[in-house]
C-alpha positions, 0 to 999 in steps of 0.5 A: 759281524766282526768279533761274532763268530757262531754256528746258525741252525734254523728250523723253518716251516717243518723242513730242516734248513741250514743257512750260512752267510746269514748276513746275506740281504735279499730286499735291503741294499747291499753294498756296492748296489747303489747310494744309501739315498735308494735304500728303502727307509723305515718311517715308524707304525704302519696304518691300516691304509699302508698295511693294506698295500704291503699285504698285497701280492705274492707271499715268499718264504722269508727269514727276518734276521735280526741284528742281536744274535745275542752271544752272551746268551748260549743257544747251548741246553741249560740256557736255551730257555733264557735266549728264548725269552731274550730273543722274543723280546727282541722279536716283538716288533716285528712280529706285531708289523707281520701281524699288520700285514696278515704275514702268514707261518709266523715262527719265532726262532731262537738259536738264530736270533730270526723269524720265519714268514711268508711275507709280500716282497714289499713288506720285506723290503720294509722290514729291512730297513727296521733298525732292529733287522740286519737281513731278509733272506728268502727262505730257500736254497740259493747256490752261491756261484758265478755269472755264466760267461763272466769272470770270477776274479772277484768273487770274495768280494762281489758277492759278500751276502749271498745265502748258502745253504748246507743242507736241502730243504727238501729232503727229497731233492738233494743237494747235488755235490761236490760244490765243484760241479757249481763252480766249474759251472758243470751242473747247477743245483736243483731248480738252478735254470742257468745254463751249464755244460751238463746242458750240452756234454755228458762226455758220452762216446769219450774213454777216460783212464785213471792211474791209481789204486784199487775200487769195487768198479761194481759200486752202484754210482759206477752203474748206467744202465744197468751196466758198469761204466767201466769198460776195462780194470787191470792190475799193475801193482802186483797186489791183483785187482781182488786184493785189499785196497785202501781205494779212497785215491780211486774212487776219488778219481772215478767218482769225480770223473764219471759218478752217475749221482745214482745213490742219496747220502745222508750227511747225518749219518756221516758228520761227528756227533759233536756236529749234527746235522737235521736228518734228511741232509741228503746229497748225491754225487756226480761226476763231471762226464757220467757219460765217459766210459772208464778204465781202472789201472791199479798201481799203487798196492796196500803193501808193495811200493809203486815203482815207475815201472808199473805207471809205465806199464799202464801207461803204455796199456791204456794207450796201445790197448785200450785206445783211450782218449783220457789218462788222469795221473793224480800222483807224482813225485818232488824230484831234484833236479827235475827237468821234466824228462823222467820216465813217466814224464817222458812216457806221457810226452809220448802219449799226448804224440799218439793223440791221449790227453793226459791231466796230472795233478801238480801236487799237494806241497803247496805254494812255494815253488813244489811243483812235482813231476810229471805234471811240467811234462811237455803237452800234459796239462797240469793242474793245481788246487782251488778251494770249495769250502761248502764240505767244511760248513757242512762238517764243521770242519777247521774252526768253522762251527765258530762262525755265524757265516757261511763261507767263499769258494774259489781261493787257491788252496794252501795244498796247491802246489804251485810257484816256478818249476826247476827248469823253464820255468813254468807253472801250472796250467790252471787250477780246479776245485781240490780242498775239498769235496764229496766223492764216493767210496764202498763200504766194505772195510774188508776190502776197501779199506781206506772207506771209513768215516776215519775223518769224522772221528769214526774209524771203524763205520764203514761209510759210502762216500768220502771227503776227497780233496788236494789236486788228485781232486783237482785233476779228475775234474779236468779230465772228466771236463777234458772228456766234455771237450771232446764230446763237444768237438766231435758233435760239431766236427763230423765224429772227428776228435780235437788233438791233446793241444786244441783241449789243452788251449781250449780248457785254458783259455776257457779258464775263470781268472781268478785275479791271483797271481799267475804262480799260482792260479796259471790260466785259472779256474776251470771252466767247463761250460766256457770249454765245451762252447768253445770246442763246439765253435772251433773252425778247423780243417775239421769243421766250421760250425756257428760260433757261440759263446765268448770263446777264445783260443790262445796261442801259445797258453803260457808264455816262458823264458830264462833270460839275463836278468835286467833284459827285456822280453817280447812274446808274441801272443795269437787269439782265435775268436771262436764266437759268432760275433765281431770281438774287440780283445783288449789285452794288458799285463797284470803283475803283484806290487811286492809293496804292502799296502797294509801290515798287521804282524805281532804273535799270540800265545797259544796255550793248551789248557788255558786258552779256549777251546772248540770241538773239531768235525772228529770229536777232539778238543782244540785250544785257540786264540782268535785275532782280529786285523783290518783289511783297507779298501781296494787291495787285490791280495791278502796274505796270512802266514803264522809261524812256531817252534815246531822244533821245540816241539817236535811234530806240533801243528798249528793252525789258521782259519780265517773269517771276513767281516760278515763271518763266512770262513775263506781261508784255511791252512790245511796242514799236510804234516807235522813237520811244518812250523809255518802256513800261509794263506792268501786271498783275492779281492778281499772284503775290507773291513775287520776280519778274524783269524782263529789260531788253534792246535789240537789236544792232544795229538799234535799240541803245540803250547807257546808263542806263534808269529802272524803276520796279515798283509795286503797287496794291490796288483800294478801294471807288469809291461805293455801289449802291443796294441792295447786292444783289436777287433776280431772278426768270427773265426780269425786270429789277432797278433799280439806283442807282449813286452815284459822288463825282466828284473835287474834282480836274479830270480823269478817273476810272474805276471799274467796277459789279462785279455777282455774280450766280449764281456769275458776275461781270460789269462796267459800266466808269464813265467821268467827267470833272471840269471845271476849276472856273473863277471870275472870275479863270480856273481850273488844272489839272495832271497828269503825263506818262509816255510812249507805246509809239512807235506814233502819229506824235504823240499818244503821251499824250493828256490832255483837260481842259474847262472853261466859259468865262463870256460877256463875256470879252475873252480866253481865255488857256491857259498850259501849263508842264512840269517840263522842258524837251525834251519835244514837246508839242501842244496843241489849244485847241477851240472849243465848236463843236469847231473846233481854233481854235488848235494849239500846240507846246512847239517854237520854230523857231530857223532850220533847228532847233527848240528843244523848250521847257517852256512852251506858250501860246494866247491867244484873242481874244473867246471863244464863251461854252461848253464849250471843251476843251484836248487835249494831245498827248505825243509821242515820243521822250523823254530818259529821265525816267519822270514829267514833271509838267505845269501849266496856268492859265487865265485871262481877261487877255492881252497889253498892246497898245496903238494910236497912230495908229488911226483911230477915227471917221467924222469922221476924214478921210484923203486917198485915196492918202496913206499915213500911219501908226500903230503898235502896241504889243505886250507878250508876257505869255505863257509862251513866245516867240511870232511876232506881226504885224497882220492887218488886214481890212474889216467886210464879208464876202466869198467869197474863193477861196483858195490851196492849198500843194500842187497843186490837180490830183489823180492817181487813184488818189492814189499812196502816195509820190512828187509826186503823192501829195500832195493839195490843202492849201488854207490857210483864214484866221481869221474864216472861217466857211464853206469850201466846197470843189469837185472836178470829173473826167471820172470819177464821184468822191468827196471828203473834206475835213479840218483838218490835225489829222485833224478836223473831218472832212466827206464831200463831195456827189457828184453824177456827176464832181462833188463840193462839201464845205461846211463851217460854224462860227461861226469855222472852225479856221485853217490847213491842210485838206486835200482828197482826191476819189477816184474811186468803186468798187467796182472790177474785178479790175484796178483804177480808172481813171487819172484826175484830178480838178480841185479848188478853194476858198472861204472866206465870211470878213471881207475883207482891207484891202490898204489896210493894211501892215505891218512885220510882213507879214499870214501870213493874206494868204498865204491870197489870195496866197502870195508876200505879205510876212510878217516877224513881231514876235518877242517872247521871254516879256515882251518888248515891241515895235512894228509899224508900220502904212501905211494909204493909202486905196485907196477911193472918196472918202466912203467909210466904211471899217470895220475891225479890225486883229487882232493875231494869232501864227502857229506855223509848225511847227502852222500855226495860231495865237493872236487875241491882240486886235482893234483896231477902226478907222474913216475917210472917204475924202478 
């Protein structure tokens, strides 16, 4: 009920059950299943004559849920015996009328306000319809999941009453998790006869690789047969496979893909005090394909970084040596700019060609356009996160032990790092559950050291499973789903196995719709009993068995394209019926109406020590402020965001829970970081009616104490463009064409939509991802957008926004003047050549002596632009002071800043005697929009192999330590007009290298021969600044790990010369490349602004020399280590 929010703990029948979503009616009428004229209706006393016909046939287990829970009288010990008498008063009636009917185990009971029975199945039907009665619900556990075959997008909706369950009324039976397994229809709970892919596929004879770091692989859910499941476990982190390991990420992997559900857990013994649940809560856990062999490869270390190396080395091993089938990468990285082609990327491209399936998860960062690499590589499928919320009822977790309701599944999850890629662009492929579930875990701390009860307030209790969640959930459960596949595909195809494309369309196109946006959800939840289906149907050059099931094949399985903005785009479409019967396929584009249907802003005030509070599943204090808002009818979306100062208090989290009308908790913000100031949630098919939202902050840790925005908003979907035809009938085994017509946006930017296709009862999605180019003219072009914030996860890059635009040939100068609304808000701002070197990277921050004042302005100017594609990348990063949209603008244009020469030399004929200084000066107005640190970098003609210096030492310890002096690794400073680096490392070890720009990318792997390694790096201009070099010693290694090493490393750039011949008031920061210890007193000029430099020329060269050069007139970003090429001023002499 709206506004009553409570915790239900029933005792029935002596078997300790806990029951969720209590509003849930399995004899009266709920909504949406007929007209209130069908509704049995109450008619007052029973007779004797009408008793007698109730009493007859087959007594259920019932509970009779009253409509009065009551709370103004506590279930809590010094009240109880109070609601004991209140709630018995209310009982009365009805438990005369069960009296009548010779009901049978009559039990009163009073923390819910409810009676236990075992009643006829027309007594509870009448008893439903009583005034007092707000539900009968069978006494038994009943998993909430969808229709085999039928798509889930209205899940939040359609089923408001389902009865949930916790924990299992027979101990002896346990609860089979995670929920994922029901959700992905993989395994049903017992007693569960609906079909699922356990039924048909174990994934026995597949080989699944998992990338991560270390395990006990001798933990008896790792154990068939009396034999390990795993058939090969190899060390690349340096650390060996004996090591300490904090192991949660692994077992994570492991159990999710192949756990065999061996071991009974006690969630008792597992859950806070402050929550018990009734002893006995037993679950087990499986995997998704328990029939997978398995291959362990460590590369993350407890105390040594992870460099891309050792991921390559595994890489490389789980295919060139193990053959397997299966790589699952739940891990990654935010690289900017990310054109899907570094290393790792580049690598698993390469292993899809040799035939592996490779699933990466996308990340952990959230909606807002934070996809990491190398989850857009080409051919993997990557895969972001759903929700399971039964773990949170479980543990009370996240305000939900104030909730009387139990809770909906399948929304996407906050930390589902979705929205557009940089480049494409595109977004995930599908989503799994990831927030959260059971996984498995030794406990041993000694050695795993990541296994404690650490979530549950317990950090020191060794415990044998985990709550394991984000998309390195997500991914496993599609690898071991993607294992299924291929079991399936060889059963039906003559031993032959399916290609890393055929699983790809087959797992997409198999996916659940789960009527959310395409950036969000791509394809959809996965499905693994619609998969294996559909492989067992597939005809091909393989085999052409029967058909079954509604499955298609999808052709191709998303559909991108960049485009100029106010054009039109065609797709064509192909989809393969695999199933055994004639299909009509209907097809229709679905895109979100940016128009609110609804709107419910305002803030509270969340204040720690007044406002109420709660105990959280770790025992700790939490303040909060509950808001409820309304949710119209027919509204396909609703959004929840909350916004406060996290930069008046810095590292604060604020959370937000959000309940339906019956009470069931459906969306939580999942805070990945304390440098946020802002969370977002978004539902599907919402239920109208009143929902409740809980505002809270931890005490202490993390408190925040003041004013926090909320804004609740609803939206309907609308018809995003047109297929051609609407609808054709497809035979068994053929393929129908269709035309896809979308209208791109007169606006620059990114647009999602979705192919809904219908067929044979069944609904499947293609996500369209496009992106409008800024138009540009002659005099430059616009863009704008607003910003929101992020959950904390990502260090920077809460928020990513990515606008392209051509640039004409001709221009002198590419000017970018970005502007917020507001001041205070960390910007970044990558400006990205068409060759994709980051040429300059800016910040909103200006350094102010030990400070930096966060400004609302951001400026790049760019000397002589490369005609092209060039591509603006901006960064949010956290925290932020409490606004919940901050609107942003930005110009581009082809004019810089005034600068004019006095003084330059500019003719061979002119004469100036060696070792005479003279002087010249430059002139220089800051046009731009933000102050700027300007000086003179003067160099030759000639070009040059220039070695260059390094900020940190160029000897690495290997294994490269996690901390301390050692753990930093050469960062070798590169120089504008670079345009190859080449970077050396030699050892008394054999070794590899990586090399990349400060920004994350470009990012290239080395050559290694032996002890050596060479990385050559190559642009027309390479991006200047900082890159850094990392070589690691090669593995596999032994159980005890690497050798200690060194390995020797140095630089050289092919750049125009420095003309030391040249000073400056200003100093040269480029210099600083050859030297660090050269001068650098910048020019700093504030937003129009004008001021000079000095220069000194005193020829240094042979007389008659002709000396030709250029002075470029540059800015640099300390806080970036980049900067503008504002303007280049030739210059010319003869040596007298």
């Amino acid at each position: 009920m709206p506004g009553s929010i409570r915790r239900l703990l029933f005792a029935s029948g002596g078997t300790a059950l806990l029951l969720l979503g209590a509003q849930g009616q399995a004899f009266a009428a709920t909504p949406g299943s007929g007209s209130a004229a069908n509704a049995p209706r109450y008619q007052g006393q029973l007779s004797a004559q009408e008793a007698a016909k109730l009493a007859v046939g087959e007594k259920q287990p019932s509970i009779i849920i009253l409509k009065n829970q009551h709370p103004e009288v506590s279930a809590h010990p010094a009240s109880a015996s109070r609601r004991a008498q209140t709630t018995e008063a209310d009982q009365a009636g009805v438990k005369a009328e069960l009296g009548q009917v010779h009901a049978q185990n009559v039990k009163s009971l009073h923390i819910v306000n409810a009676v236990a029975a075992k009643i006829t199945k027309a007594e509870g039907a009448r008893l439903a319809a009583r005034p007092e009665v707000q539900a009968v619900v069978p006494d038994l556990p009943i998993s909430q999941r969808l229709p085999v075959e039928k798509a889930a997008g209205q899940s939040a909706a359609a089923t408001p009453n389902a009865l949930q369950t916790v924990c299992p009324p027979n101990p002896a039976v346990p609860l089979l998790e995670p929920e994922a397994l029901q959700l992905m229809h993989v395994e049903n709970q017992p007693g569960d006869t609906q079909p699922a892919a356990h039924d048909l596929a174990s994934g026995a004879g597949v080989t699944v690789a998992f990338i991560a770091d270390g395990l006990d692989i001798n933990n008896p859910e790792f154990q068939r047969n009396g034999r390990s499941i795993f058939v090969d476990y190899q060390d690349f982190s340096g650390e060996g496979t004996n090591a300490p390991t904090d192991s949660r990420e692994a077992f994570g992997d492991a159990g999710s893909i192949a756990a065999q559900g061996n071991q009974t857990y006690d969630l008792s013994q597992i859950v806070n005090p402050a929550h018990p649940l009734p002893p006995g809560c037993n679950i087990k856990i499986k995997g998704v394909a328990p029939g997978v062999n398995l291959v362990g490869l460590k590369t993350f270390g407890e105390h040594t970084q992870a460099f891309n190396s050792y991921f390559l080395q595994a890489i490389e091993y789980a295919v060139s040596v193990d053959h397997v089938n299966v790589i699952n990468e739940s891990f990654g990285a935010n690289l900017y700019p990310d054109k899907a082609n570094d290393p790792i990327s580049l690598a698993n491209t390469a292993a899809v060609a040799a035939g592996v399936t490779v699933v990466v998860s996308s990340g952990d960062a959230g909606l807002t356009n934070t996809i990491g690499t190398p989850s857009d590589a080409p051919g993997v499928i990557g895969v972001g996160a759903s929700t399971q919320f039964r773990l949170y009822k479980q543990t009370s977790s996240y305000a939900t032990s104030l909730s009387a309701g139990g809770w909906v599944s399948d929304q996407i999850s906050t930390i589902n790092s979705s929205g557009f890629t940089q480049f494409g662009p595109q977004t995930v492929d599908l989503v799994a559950p990831g927030d959260l579930g059971w996984s498995v875990c030794t406990a041993d701390l000694s050695k795993y050291t990541g296994c404690s009860d650490f979530r549950y307030g317990q950090p020191t209790k060794p415990v044998a499973v985990q709550a394991f969640g984000g998309t390195s959930e997500s991914a496993p459960l599609v690898s071991g789903e993607a294992a299924l596949v291929i079991q399936a595909y060889r059963q039906s195809h003559g031993g032959a196995s399916p290609t890393p494309a055929l699983i790809k369309q087959i797992i997409t196109g198999s996916a659940d719709d789960l009527g959310v946006v395409a950036n969000e959800q791509g394809a959809g939840r996965a499905n693994a009993y619609r998969a294996v289906r559909t492989a067992l149907s597939v005809r091909d050059s393989n085999g052409s068995p029967a058909g079954q099931g509604n499955g298609v094949i999808l052709t191709p399985t998303r559909l991108i394209s960049t485009v100029n903005a106010g054009t039109d785009r065609n797709f064509n479409l192909k989809v393969t019926n695999t199933s055994n019967q004639v299909r009509t396929v209907s097809a229709a584009v679905r895109t979100l109406n940016p128009a609110l249907v609804s709107q419910n802003t305002g803030s509270v005030n969340l204040t720690v020590g007044t406002s109420p509070t709660f105990i959280d599943e770790r025992g700790r204090t939490v303040s909060y402020v509950q808001h409820t808002f309304s949710v119209p009818a027919n509204v396909q979306r609703l959004n929840g965001d909350i916004a406060w100062n996290d930069q008046a208090k810095p590292n604060s989290i604020v959370r937000l829970t959000v309940f339906d009308p019956a009470g069931r908790v459906v969306a939580y913000t999942l805070p990945q970081g304390s440098t946020a100031g802002f969370g977002h949630v978004d539902v599907h098919n919402p239920v109208p009616g009143t929902w409740t939202a809980i505002i809270s902050t931890v005490n202490p840790a993390n408190a925040y104490s003041g004013q926090v925005n909320f804004s609740f908003s609803t939206q309907r979907f609308e018809v995003g463009g047109s297929v051609t035809p609407a609808s054709q009938l497809v035979q068994p085994g053929q393929t129908a064409a269709f035309t896809v017509h979308v209208a791109v946006p007169a606006s620059p930017g990114d647009l999602a939509a979705s192919v809904v296709l219908n067929h044979g009862g069944t609904t499947s999605t293609v996500p369209i991802t496009l992106r409008a180019l800024v138009p540009i003219n002659g005099q430059g072009g616009s863009f704008s957008g607003v910003f929101t914030g992020g959950n904390g996860r990502p260090i920077f890059g809460s928020q990513v926004f990515t606008y392209q635009f051509d640039v004409p040939g001709g221009r002198s100068v590419l000017n970018l003047a970005v502007k917020l609304q507001d001041a205070g808000y960390n910007l970044q701002g990558l400006l990205v050549t068409p060759s994709g070197q980051p040429i300059n990277v800016e910040t909103t921050g200006i350094p102010t002596g030990p400070n930096t004042v966060i400004t609302s302005t951001m400026q790049f100017f760019q000397d002589n632009p490369a005609p092209g594609c060039w591509t603006a990348i901006l960064l949010l990063n956290g925290p932020i002071a409490g606004n919940l949209r901050e609107p942003f603008t930005a110009q581009i244009t082809f004019s810089g800043p005034p600068v004019t020469a006095t003084g330059v030399p500019n003719s061979a004929g002119k004469v100036m005697p060696k070792g005479k200084p003279a002087t010249a000066s430059i002139r220089i107005t800051n046009s731009g929009n933000s102050t700027k640190d300007f000086f003179v970098d003067p160099r030759l003609q000639d070009l040059g192999i220039l070695p260059i210096t390094s900020l940190n030492p160029t000897v690495v310890q290997m294994p490269t330590p996690a901390t301390g002096p050692a753990s930093f690794v050469p960062a070798f400073l590169v120089p504008t007009h670079s345009s190859i680096l080449a970077v050396g490392a030699s050892s008394t070890v054999p070794i590899d290298m990586d090399v990349s720009y400060n920004t994350g990318a470009p990012d290239v792997q080395a050559f290694s021969i032996g002890n050596q390694a060479l990385d050559l790096i190559l642009a027309p201009q390479l991006a200047p600044g900082l890159w850094f070099a990392a070589p690691t010693e090669k593995g596999p290694f032994g159980a005890n790990g690497a050798p200690t090493a060194t390995a020797n490393t140095g630089a050289v750039v092919l750049a125009n010369q420095f003309d030391t011949a040249v000073t400056s008031t200003s100093g040269d920061y480029w210099l600083s490349s050859q030297n660090l210890a050269a001068p650098y007193t910048p020019l700093t000029l504030a937003p129009g602004a004008s001021g000079t430099i000095t220069l000194t020329i005193t020829p240094t060269a042979p007389v008659g020399t002709v000396v030709r050069g250029f002075l470029d007139v540059d800015t640099f970003n300390s806080i970036t280590f980049s900067g503008d090429q504002v303007t280049s001023i030739p210059y010319t002499y003869r040596v007298g």
